[in-house]
C-alpha positions as CSV (number, residue, x, y, z in Angstrom):
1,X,-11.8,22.5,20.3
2,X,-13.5,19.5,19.0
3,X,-11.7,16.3,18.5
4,X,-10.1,15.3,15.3
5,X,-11.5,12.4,13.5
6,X,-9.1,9.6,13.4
7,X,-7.9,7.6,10.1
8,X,-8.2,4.0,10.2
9,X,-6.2,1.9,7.9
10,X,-6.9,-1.8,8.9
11,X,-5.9,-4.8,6.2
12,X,-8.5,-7.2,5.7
13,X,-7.1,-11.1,5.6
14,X,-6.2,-12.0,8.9
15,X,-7.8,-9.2,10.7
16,X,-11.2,-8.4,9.5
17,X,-11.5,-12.1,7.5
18,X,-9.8,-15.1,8.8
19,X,-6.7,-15.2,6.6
20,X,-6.6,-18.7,4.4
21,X,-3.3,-19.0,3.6
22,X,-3.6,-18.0,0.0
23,X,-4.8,-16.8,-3.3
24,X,-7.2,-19.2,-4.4
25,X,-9.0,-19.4,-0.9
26,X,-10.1,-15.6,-1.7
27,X,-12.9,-17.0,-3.8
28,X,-14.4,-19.4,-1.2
29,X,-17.0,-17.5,1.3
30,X,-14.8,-15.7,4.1
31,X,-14.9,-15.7,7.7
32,X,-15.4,-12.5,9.2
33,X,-13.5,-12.1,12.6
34,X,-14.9,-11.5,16.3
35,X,-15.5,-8.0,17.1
36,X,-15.1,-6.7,13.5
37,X,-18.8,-5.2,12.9
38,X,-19.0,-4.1,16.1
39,X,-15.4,-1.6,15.8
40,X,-15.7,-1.2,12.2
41,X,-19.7,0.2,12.8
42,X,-18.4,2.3,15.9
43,X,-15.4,4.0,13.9
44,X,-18.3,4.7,11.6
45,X,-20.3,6.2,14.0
46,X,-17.6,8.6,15.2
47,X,-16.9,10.0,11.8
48,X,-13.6,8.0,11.4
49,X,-12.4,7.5,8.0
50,X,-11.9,3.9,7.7
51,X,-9.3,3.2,4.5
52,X,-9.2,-1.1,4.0
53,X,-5.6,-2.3,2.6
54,X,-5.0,-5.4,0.9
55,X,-2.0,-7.6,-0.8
56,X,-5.1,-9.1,-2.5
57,X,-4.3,-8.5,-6.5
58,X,-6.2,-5.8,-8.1
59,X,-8.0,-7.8,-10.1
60,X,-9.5,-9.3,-7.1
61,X,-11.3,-6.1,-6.3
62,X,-15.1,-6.8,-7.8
63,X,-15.1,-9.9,-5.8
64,X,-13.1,-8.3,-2.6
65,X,-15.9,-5.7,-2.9
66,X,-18.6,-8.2,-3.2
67,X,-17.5,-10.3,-0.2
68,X,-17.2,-6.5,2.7
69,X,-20.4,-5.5,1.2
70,X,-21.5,-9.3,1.8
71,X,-20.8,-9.1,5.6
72,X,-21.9,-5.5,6.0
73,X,-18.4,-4.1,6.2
74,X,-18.6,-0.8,5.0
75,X,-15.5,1.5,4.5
76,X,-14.4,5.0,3.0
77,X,-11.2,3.6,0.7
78,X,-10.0,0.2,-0.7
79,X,-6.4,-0.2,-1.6
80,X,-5.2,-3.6,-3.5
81,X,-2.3,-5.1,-4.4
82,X,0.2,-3.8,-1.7
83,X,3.3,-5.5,-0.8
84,X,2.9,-8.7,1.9
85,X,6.4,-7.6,3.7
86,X,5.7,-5.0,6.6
87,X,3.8,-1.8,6.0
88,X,5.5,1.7,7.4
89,X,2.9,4.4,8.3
90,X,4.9,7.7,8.0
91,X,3.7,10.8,9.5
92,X,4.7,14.4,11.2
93,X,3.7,15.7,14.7
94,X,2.5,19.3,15.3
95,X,4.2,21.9,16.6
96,X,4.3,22.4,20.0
97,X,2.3,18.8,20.2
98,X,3.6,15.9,22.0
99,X,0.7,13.7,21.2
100,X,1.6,11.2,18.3
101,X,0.0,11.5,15.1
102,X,0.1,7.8,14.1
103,X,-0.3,4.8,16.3
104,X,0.7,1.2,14.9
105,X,-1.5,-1.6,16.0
106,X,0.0,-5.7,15.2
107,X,-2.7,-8.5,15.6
108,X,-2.7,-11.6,16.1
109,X,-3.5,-13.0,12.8
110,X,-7.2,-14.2,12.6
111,X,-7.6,-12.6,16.5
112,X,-10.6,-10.3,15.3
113,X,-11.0,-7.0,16.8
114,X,-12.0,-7.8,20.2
115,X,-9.0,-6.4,21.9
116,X,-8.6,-3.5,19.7
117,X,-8.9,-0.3,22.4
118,X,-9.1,2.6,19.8
C-alpha cells in the first residue's frame, strides 16, 4: 500500500515570515524564515497538501497573496482571519490503527523551519 499524502496546515507570521508584532507591519516587505523554501518545496514534492492559515484580516488577502507569491511560497489553500488564541486540530483514528492521524507542531516564533522533522 502506498503512503498517504500528509496535510499540512502551517500559519504564516511567525513561522514562515518573521512575525512583526502587528497589523500595520503586514504591508512593509516580510522576512521569510530559515528553512521555509526548502520544507515548503519538499512537502511539495511529495504531493502534500500544504493549507497556509492566517489571523491576518481577510481583507488583507490580495496583498497576503502578493507577498507568498513574492518569496516563491506556493501553497494549495489560504485561510484568513482566524482567531489569534490557540488553534485545536480535531481528527479520528482508524480502526484497528494505532498510528495518529494528526500531529501538533509549536515553534518558536520567528525559529523558521529548520528543525521541523516531518
Amino acid at each position: 500500500m502506498s503512503e498517504m499524502k500528509k496535510t499540512i496546515f502551517c500559519d504564516i507570521d511567525g513561522c514562515i515570515f518573521k512575525h512583526n508584532g502587528n497589523m500595520s507591519t503586514q504591508f512593509i516587505e516580510p522576512e521569510l524564515l530559515p528553512g521555509v523554501i526548502e520544507k515548503i518545496n519538499e512537502w511539495d514534492a511529495k504531493g502534500y497538501k500544504i493549507i497556509l492559515v492566517t489571523g491576518r484580516k481577510k481583507s488583507m488577502r490580495k496583498i497576503t497573496e502578493e507577498q507568498l507569491l513574492k518569496h516563491h511560497i506556493f501553497y494549495d489553500e489560504l485561510i484568513m482571519g482566524i482567531n489569534r488564541g490557540e488553534r485545536i486540530l480535531i481528527n479520528d483514528k482508524k480502526p484497528n490503527d494505532d498510528n495518529n492521524m494528526a500531529i501538533a507542531i509549536n515553534l518558536t516564533r520567528n525559529e523558521g523551519f529548520k528543525n521541523i522533522l516531518i
